[in-house]
DSSP file (Angstrom, degrees, kcal/mol; ACC not computed):
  #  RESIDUE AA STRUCTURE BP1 BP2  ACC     N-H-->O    O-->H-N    N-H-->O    O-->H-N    TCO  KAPPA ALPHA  PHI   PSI    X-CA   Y-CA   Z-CA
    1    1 A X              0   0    0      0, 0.0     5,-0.1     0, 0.0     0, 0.0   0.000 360.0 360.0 360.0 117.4  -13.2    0.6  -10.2
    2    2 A X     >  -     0   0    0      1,-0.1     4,-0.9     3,-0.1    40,-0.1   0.049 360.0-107.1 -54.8 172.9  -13.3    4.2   -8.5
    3    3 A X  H >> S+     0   0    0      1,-0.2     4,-1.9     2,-0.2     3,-0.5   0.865 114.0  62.1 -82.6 -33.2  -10.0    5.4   -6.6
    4    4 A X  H 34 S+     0   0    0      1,-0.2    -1,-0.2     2,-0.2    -2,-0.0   0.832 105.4  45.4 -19.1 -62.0  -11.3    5.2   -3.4
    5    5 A X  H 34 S+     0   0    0      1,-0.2    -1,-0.2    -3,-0.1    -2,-0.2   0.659 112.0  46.9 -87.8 -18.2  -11.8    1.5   -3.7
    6    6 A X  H << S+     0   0    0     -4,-0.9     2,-0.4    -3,-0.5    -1,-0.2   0.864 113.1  53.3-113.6 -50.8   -8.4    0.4   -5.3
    7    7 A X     <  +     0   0    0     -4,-1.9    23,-0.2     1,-0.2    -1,-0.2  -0.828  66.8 168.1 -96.8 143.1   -6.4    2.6   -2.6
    8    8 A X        -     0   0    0     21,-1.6     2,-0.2     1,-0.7    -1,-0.2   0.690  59.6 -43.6-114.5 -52.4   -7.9    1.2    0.8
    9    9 A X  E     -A   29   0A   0     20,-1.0    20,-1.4    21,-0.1    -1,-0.7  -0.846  59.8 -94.4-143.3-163.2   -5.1    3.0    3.4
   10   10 A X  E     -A   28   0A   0     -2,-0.2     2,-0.5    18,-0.2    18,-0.2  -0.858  34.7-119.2-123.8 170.1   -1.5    3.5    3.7
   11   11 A X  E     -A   27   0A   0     16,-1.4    16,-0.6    -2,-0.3     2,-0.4  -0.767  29.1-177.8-113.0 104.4    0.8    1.3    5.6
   12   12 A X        +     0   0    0     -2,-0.5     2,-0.2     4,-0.1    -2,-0.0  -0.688  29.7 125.3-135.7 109.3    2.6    2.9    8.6
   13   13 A X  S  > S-     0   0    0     -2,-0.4     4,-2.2     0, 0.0     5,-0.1  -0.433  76.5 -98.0-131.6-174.6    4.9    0.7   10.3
   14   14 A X  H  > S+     0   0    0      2,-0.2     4,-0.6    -2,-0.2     5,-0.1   0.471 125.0  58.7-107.5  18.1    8.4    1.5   10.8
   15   15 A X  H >> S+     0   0    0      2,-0.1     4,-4.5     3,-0.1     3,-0.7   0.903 110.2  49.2 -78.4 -55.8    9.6   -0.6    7.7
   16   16 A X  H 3> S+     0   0    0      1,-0.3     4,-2.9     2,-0.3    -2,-0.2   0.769 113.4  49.7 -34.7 -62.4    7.1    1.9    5.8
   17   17 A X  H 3X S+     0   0    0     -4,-2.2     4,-2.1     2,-0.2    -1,-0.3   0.808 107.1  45.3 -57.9 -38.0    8.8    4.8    7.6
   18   18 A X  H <X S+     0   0    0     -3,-0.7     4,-1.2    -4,-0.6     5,-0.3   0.852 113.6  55.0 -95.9 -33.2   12.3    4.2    7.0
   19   19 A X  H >X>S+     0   0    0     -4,-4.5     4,-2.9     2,-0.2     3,-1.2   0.978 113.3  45.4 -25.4 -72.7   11.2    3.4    3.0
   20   20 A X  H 3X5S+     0   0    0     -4,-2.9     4,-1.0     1,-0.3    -2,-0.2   0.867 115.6  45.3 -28.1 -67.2    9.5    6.8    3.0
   21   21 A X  H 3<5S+     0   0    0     -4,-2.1    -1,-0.3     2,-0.1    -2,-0.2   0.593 128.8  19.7 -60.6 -16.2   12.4    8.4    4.7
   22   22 A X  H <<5S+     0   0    0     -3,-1.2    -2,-0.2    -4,-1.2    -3,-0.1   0.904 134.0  36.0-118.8 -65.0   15.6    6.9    2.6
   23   23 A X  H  <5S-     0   0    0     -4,-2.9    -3,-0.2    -5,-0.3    60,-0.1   0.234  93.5-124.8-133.9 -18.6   13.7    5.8   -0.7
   24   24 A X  S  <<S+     0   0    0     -4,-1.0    59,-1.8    -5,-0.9     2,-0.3   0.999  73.8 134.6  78.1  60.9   10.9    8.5   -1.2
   25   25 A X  E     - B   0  82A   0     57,-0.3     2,-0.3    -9,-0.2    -1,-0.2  -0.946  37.5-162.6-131.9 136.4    8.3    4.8   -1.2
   26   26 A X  E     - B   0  81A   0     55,-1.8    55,-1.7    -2,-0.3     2,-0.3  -0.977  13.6-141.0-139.7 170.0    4.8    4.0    0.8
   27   27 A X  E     +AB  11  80A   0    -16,-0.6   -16,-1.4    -2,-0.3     2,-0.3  -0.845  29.4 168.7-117.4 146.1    3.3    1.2    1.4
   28   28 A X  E     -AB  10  79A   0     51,-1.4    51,-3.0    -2,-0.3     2,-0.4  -0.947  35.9-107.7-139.7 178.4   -0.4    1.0    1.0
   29   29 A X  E     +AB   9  78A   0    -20,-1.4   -21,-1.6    -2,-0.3   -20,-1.0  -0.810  39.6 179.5 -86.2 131.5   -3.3   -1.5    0.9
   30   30 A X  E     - B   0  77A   0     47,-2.6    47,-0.5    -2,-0.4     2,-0.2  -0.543  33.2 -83.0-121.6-174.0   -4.9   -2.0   -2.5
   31   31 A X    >   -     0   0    0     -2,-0.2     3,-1.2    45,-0.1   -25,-0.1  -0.602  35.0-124.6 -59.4 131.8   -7.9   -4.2   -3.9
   32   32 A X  T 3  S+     0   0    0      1,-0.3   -26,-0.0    -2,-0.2    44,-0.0   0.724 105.3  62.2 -44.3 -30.9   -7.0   -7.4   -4.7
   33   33 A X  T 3  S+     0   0    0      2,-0.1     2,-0.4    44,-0.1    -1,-0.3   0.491  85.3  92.5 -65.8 -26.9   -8.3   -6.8   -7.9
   34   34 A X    <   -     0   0    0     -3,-1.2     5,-0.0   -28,-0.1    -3,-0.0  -0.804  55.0-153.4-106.4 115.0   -6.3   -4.5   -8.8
   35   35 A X    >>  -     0   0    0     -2,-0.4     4,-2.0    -5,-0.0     3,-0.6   0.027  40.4 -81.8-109.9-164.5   -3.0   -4.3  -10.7
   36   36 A X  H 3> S+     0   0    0      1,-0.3     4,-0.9     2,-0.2     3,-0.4   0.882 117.0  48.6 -72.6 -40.4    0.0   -2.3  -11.1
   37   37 A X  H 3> S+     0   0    0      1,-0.2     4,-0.7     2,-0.2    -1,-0.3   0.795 113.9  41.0 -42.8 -48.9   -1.5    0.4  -13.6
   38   38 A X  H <> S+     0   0    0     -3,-0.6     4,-2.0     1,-0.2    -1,-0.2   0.662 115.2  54.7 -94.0 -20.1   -4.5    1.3  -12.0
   39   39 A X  H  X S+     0   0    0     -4,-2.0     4,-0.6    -3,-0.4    -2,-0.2   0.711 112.0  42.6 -70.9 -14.5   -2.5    1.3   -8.5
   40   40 A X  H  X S+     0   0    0     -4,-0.9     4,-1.8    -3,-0.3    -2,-0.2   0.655 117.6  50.5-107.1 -17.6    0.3    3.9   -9.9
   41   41 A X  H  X S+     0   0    0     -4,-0.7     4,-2.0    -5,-0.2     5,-0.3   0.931 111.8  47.6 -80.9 -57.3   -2.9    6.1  -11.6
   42   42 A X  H  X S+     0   0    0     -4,-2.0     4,-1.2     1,-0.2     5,-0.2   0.847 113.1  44.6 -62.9 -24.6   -4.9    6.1   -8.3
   43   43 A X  H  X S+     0   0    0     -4,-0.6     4,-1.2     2,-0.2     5,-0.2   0.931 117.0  53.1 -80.0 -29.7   -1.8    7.3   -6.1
   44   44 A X  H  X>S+     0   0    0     -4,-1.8     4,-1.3     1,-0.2     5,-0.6   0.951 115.5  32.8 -74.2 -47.0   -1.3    9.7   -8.9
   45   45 A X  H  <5S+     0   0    0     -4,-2.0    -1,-0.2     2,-0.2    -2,-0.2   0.578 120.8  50.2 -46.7 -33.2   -4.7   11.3   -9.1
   46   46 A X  H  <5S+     0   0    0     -4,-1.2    -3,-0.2    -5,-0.3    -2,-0.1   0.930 123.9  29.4 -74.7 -87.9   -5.4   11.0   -5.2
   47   47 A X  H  <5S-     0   0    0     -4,-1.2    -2,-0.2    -5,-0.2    43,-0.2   0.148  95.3-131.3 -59.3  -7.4   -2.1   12.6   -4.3
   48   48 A X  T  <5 +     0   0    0     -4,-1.3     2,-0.3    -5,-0.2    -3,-0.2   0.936  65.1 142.1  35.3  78.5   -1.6   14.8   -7.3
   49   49 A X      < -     0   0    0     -5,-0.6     2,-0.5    -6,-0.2    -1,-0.2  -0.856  61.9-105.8-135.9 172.8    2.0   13.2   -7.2
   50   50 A X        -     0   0    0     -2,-0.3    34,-2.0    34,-0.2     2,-0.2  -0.935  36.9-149.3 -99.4 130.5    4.5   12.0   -9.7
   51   51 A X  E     +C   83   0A   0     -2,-0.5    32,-0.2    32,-0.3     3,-0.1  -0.449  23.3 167.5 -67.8 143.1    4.6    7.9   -9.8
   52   52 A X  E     -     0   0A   0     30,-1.9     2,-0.3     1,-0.2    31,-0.2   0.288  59.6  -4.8-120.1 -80.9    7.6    6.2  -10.7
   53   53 A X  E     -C   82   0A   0     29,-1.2    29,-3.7    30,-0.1     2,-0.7  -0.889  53.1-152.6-109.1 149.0    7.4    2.6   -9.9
   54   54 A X  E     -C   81   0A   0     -2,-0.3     2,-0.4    27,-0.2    27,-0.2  -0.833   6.6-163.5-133.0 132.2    4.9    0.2   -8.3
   55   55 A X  E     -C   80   0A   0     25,-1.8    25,-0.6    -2,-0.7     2,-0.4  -0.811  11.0-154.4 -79.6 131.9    5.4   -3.3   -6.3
   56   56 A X  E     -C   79   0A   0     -2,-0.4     2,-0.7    23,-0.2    23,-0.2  -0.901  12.8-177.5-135.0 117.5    3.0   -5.4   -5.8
   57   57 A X  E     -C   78   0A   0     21,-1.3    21,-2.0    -2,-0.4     2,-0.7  -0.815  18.5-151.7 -76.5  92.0    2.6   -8.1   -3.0
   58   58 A X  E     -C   77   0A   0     -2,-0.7     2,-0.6    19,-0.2    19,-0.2  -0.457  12.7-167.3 -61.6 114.2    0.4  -10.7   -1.9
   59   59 A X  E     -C   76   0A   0     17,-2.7    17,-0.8    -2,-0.7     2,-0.1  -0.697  14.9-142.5-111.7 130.4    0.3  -11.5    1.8
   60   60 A X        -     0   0    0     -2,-0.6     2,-0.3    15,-0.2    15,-0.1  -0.487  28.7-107.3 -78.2 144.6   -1.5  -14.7    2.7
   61   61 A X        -     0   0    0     12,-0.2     2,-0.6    11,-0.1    14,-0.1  -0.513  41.5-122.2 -73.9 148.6   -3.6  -14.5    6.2
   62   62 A X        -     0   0    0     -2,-0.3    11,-1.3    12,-0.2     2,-0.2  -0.724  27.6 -93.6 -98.6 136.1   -1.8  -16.5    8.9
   63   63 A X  E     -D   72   0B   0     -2,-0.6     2,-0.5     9,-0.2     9,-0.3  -0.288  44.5-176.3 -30.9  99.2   -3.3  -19.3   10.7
   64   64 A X  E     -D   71   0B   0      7,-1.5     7,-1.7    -2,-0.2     2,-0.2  -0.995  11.1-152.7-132.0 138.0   -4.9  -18.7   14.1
   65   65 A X  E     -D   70   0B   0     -2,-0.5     2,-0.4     5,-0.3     5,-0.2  -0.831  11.6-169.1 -88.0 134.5   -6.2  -20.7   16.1
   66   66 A X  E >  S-D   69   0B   0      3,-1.6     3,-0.9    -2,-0.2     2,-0.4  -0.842  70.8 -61.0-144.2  89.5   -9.1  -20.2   18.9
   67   67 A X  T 3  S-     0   0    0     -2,-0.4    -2,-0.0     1,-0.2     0, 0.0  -0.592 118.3 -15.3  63.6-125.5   -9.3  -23.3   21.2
   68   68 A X  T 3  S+     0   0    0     -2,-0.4     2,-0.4    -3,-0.1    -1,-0.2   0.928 122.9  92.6 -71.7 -48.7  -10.2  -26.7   18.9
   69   69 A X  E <   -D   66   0B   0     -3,-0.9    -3,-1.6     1,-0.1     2,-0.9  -0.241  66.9-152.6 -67.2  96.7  -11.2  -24.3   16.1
   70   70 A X  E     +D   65   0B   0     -2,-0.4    -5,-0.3    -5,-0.2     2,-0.3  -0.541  21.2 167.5 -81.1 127.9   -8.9  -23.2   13.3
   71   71 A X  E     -D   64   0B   0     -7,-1.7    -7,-1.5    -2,-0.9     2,-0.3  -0.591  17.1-151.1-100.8 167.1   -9.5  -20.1   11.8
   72   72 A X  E     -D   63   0B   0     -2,-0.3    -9,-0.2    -9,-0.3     3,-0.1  -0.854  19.0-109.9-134.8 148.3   -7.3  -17.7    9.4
   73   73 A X        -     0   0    0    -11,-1.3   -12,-0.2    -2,-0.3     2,-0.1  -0.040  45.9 -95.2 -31.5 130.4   -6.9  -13.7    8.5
   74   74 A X        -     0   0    0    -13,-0.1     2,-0.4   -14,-0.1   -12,-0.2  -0.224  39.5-119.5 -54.9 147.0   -8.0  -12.6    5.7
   75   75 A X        -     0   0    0    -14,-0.1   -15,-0.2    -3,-0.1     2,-0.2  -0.873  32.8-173.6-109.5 143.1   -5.5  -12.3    3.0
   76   76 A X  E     - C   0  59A   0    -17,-0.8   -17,-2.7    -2,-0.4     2,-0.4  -0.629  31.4-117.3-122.3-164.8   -4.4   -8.8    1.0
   77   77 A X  E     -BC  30  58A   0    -47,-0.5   -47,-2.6   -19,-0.2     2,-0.3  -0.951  24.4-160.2-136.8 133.2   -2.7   -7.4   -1.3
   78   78 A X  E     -BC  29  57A   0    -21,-2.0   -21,-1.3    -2,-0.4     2,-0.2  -0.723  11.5-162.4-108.5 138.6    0.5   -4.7   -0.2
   79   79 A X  E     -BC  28  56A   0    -51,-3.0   -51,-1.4    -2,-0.3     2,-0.8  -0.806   5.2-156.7-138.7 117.4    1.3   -2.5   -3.0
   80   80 A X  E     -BC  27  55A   0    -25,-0.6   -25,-1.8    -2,-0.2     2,-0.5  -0.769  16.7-174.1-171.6  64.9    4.7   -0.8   -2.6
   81   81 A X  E     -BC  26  54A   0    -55,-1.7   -55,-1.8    -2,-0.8     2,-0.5  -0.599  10.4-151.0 -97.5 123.1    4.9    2.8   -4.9
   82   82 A X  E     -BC  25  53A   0    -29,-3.7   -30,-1.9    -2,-0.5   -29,-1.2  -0.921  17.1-123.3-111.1 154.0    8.0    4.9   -5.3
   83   83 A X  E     - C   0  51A   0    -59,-1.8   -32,-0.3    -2,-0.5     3,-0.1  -0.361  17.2-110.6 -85.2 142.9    7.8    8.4   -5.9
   84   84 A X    >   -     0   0    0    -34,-2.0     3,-1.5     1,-0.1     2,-0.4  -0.465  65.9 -77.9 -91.3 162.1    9.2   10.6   -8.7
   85   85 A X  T 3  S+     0   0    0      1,-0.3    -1,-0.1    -2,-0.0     3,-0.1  -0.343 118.5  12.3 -66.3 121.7   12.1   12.8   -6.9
   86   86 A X  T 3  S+     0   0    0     -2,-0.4    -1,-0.3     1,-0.3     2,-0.3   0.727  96.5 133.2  87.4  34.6   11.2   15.9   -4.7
   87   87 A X    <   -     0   0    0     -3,-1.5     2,-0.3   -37,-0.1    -1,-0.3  -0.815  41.8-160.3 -99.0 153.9    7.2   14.3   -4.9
   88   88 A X        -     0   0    0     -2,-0.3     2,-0.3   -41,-0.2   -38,-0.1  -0.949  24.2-155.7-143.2 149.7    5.7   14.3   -1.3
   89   89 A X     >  -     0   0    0     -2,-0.3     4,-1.1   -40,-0.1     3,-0.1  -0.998  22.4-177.5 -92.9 103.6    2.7   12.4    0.2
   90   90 A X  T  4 S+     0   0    0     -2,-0.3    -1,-0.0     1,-0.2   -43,-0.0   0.692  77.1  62.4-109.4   9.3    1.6   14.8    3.3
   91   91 A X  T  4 S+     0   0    0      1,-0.1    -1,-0.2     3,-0.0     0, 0.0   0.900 109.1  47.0 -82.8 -22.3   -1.0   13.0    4.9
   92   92 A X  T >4 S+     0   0    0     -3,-0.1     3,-1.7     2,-0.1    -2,-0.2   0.775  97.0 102.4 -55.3 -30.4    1.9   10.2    5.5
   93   93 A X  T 3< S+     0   0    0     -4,-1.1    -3,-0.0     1,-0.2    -5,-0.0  -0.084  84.4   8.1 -49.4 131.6    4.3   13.1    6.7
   94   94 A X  T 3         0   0    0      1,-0.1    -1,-0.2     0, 0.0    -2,-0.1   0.625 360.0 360.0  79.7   0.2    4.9   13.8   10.5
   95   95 A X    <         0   0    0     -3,-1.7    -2,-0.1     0, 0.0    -1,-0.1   0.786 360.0 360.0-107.6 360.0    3.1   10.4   12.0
């Protein structure tokens, strides 16, 4: 699987942010497919950063409904990387 496809974005929400900020952590979107080794190799090779640990989540799509018809959201996969100390992401920086 190329690196492109395993990291799909990064996650910026203000949980995400105050990780970043305290815990030197981002959150991204991975492939489902994809497990903790090839997620902590792609942030390292993309970001030409030092990996320390990675988490990895599964988040079911939630139930929505659209008149009689139930539907649900697709489900993904959150993957959760912390950073070796003084390592920086900067395209998450500043937003």
């Amino acid at each position: 699987m190329e690196l492109h496809q395993i990291i799909k974005k990064i996650l910026l929400t203000e949980k995400s942010n105050i990780d970043r900020e305290t815990a030197n952590k981002y959150h991204f979107e991975v492939d489902r497919k994809a497990n903790k080794v090839e997620i902590g190799q792609a942030v390292e090779k993309l970001f030409k950063v030092k990996v320390t640990e990675v988490h990895v989540i599964g988040v079911l799509g939630k139930k929505k409904r659209m008149g009689r018809v139930m539907g649900q959201k697709r489900s993904w996969k959150k993957a959760i990387v912390t950073l070796a100390e003084g390592s920086r992401i900067e395209v998450a920086e500043g937003v």
